[in-house]
N, C-alpha and C positions, 0 to 999 in steps of 0.2 A: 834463579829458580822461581821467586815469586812471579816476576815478569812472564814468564812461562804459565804457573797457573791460571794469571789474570788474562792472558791471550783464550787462553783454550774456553775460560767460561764467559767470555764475552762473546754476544751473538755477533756475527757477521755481520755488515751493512744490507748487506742483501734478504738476511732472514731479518733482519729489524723491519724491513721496506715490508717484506712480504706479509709479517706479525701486523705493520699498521695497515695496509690495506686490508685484511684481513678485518682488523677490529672496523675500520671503517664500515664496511661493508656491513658488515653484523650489526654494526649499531646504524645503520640506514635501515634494515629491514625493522628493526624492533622499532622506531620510531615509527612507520612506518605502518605496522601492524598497531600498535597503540594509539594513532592518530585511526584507525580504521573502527576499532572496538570497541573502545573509550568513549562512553556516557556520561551525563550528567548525573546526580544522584543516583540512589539505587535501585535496584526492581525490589518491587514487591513479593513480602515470600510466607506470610502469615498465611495461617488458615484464612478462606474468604469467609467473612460477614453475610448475611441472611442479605437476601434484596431486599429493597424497602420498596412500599406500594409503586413509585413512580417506575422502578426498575422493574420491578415486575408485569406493569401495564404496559412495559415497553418490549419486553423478552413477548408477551400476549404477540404484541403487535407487527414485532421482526416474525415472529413464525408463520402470523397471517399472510405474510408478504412472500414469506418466501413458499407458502405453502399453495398460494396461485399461483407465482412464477413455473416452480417444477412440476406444479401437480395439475393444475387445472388448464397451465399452456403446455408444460412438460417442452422439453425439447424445443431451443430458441434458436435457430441458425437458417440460412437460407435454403439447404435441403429441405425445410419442414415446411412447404406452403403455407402462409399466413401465422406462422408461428413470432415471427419478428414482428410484425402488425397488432396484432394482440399484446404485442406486450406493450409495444409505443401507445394503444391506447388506453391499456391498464394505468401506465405512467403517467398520462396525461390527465388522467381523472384522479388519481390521488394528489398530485400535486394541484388540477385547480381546486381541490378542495380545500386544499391547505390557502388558497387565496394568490398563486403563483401564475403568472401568463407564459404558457410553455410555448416557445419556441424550438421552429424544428431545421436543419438540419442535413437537408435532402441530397443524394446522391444518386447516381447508378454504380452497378457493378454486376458484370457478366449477365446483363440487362436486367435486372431486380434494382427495384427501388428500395434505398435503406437509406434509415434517417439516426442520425443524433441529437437527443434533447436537450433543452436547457432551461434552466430557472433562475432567474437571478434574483438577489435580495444584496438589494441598493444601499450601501453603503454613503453615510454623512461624507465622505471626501472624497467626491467621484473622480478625481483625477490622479488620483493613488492607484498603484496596480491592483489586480484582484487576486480573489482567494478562489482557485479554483480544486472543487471536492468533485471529484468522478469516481464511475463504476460502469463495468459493460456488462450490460444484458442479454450477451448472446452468450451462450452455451456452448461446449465443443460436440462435435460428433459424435453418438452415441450415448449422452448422460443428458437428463433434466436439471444438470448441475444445481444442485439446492446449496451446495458449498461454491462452487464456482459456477456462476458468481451471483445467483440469486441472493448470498448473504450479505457480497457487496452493495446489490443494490437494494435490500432491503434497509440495510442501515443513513443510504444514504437520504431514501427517502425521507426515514423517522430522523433524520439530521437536519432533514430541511424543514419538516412541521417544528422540530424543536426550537430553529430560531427563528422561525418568520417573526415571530417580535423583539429579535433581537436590536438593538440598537448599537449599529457599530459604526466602523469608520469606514474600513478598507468595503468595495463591494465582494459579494461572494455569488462563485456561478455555480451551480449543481449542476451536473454534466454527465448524461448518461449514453455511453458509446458502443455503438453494433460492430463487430466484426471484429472485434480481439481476437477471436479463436482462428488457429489454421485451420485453412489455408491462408489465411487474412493477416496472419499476426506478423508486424514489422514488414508490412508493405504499401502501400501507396493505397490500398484501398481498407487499411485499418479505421478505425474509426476513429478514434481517441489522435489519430498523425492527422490526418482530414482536419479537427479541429484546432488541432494546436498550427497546423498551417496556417490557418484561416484568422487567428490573432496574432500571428506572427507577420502576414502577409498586410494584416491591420494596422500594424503597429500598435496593436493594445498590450500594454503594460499587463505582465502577470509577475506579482510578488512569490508566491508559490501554489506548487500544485498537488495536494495528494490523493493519490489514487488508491481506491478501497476493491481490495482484492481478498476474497477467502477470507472471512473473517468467524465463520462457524463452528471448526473443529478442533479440539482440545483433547489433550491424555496425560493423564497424570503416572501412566507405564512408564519406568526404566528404561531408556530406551525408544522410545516411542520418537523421539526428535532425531533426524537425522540433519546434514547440515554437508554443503560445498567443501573442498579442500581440506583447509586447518582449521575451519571456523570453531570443529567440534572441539578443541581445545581451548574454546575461550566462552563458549556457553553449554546452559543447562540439556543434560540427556532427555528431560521428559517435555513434553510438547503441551504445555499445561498454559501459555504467554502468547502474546501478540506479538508481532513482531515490526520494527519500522527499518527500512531498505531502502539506499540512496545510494549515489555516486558518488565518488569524491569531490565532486565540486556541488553538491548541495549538503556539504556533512555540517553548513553552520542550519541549516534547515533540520533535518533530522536531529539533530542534537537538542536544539530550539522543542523541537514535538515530543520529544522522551521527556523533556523536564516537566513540559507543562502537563502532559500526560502521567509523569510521575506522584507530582506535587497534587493533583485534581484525585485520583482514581484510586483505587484498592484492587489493584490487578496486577498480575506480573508482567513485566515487559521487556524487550531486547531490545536495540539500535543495531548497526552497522552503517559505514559508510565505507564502500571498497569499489573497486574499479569495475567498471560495468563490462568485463570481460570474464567476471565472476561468474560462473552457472547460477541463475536464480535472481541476480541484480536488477537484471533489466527485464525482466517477463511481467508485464504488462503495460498499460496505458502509462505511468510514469517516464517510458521511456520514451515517447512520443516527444513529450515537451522536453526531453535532453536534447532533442536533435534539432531544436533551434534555443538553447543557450538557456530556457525557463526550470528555474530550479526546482525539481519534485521529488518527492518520497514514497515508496509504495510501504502499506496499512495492511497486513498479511499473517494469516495463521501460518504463512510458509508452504501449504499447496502441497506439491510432489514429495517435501520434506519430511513431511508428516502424517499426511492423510493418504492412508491406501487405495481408498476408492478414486484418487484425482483423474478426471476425466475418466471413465469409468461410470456405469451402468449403477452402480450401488452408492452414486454420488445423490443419496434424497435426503428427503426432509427428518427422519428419523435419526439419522448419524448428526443433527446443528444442536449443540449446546446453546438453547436461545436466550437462557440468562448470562453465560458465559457471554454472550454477544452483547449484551445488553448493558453489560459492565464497558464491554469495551466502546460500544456507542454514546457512553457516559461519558469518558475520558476524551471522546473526540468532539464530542461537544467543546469542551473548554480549549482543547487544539485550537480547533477556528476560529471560538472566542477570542484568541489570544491572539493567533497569525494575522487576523483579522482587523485589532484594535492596536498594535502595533505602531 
């Protein structure tokens, strides 16, 4: 009789098999998603602090920038006759003011000349790889993009005045690329793949690369955050944060720029590192330098996620939080600081 009970409640060999593949399985995805989500320290979630004089000369100065970009070029893409040219010259005059020797970059495409710039700030161990900080300047069709991505390069500009007297190790390129936007984008005449070819085909060493995408729009709404797949189970509803976005094979890189960006700033912030098969992963210039093995992370209020106007007519200067920006141009200071000195 006991022999009997003990038969009936012992599992089968077959349903043990199936119980541990099973747990297997489940415990590959949870690692898995953990290894994807899983930050260093924590984000910031305090009421924000007053800006202080320097942050506020700097919020002044990102809305100057971006308020030539959309408003005084408006509309930046090859449809727009000389709209791409103006701004290549706009760039080149604020940066040689900052004391920068711009280099450009030149191409054809569908017989239009278009160029990507660059500034480099030469680094004490010039055979160490570099730090390359990008943002594209073209616009998609139909929007003077003040968010995409006039915000990008507005920041990236005031990133490069802020350490021309830096003294660092690693060199750093500032890198400003045409033709993100489709019809352009992830093809052979993108701009940001053009360059990353071009030190790959160098063989120049790049330590990391990140790319400043959308970096203008905030909400503090319930709700306001939207997010790919299951992400929205593992972060915040309101779109109030910055966000940093990589691949799995750059997750010791993003992980790296959340701390130091944590430990520096009084801003909320998010990580991920998930398979660039992800909706949202790979949309922009970050993914350029994936597709020859250089490790990069995209800098992003998250775009379509969040902000309703994305590519869209109502994408101006009115809808950027330029203090909001200004915070976060703060913490990316000490990013490059850090990727930099390394």
């Amino acid at each position: 009789m006991f022999e009997s009970l003990s038969a009936v409640k012992r599992p089968s060999w077959r349903l043990r098999f199936v119980l541990a593949v099973v747990s297997l399985a489940v415990g590959s995805v949870v690692v898995s998603v953990w290894r994807m989500v899983e930050m260093p320290l924590r984000s910031y979630r305090a009421p924000l602090p007053a800006l202080n004089a320097s942050q506020l000369e700097l919020a002044a100065r990102l809305a100057n920038h971006v308020r030539y970009l959309s408003e005084t070029i408006g509309e930046r893409n090859i449809p727009h006759p000389g709209s791409l040219q103006k701004t290549v010259e706009y760039l080149h005059t604020q940066l040689a003011a900052q004391g920068y020797t711009v280099t450009e970059q030149a191409y054809s495409i569908d017989g239009h000349k278009v160029s990507n710039l660059e500034a480099q700030l030469t680094g004490a161990a010039r055979g160490e790889g570099a730090i390359v900080a990008g943002a594209h300047y073209d616009s998609a069709d139909g929007t003077a993009g003040a968010d995409d991505n006039a915000s990008g390069v507005a920041a990236l500009l005031e990133l490069a005045r802020i350490l021309r007297e830096a003294k660092l190790q690693r060199t750093v390129r500032f890198a400003f690329f045409v033709n993100e936007e489709p019809p352009y984008f992830q093809t052979s005449a993108m701009g940001s793949l053009v360059y990353a070819r071009a030190l790959h085909d160098e063989r120049t060493p790049i330590a990391a690369m990140i790319s400043l995408e959308t970096l203008g729009f905030y909400s503090d709404v319930p709700g306001s955050q939207n997010y790919p797949a299951i992400l929205s189970l593992f972060y915040p509803s309101r779109g109030n944060f910055i966000g940093f976005v990589a691949n799995t094979e750059s997750r010791d890189l993003v992980r790296r720029a959340v701390r130091t960006f944590r430990e520096a700033g009084q801003f909320p912030s998010e990580g991920v590192a998930a398979s660039s098969a992800l909706p949202g992963i790979g949309w922009s210039d970050h993914w350029s330098f994936w597709q020859f093995g250089y490790p990069a992370v995209m800098v992003t209020d998250t775009a379509p996620f969040r902000n309703p106007y994305y590519h869209r007519s109502g994408d101006t200067l009115e809808k950027i939080d330029s203090g909001k920006a200004a915070r976060v141009v703060d913490g990316l200071r000490a990013v490059i600081t850090s990727l930099a000195n390394r």
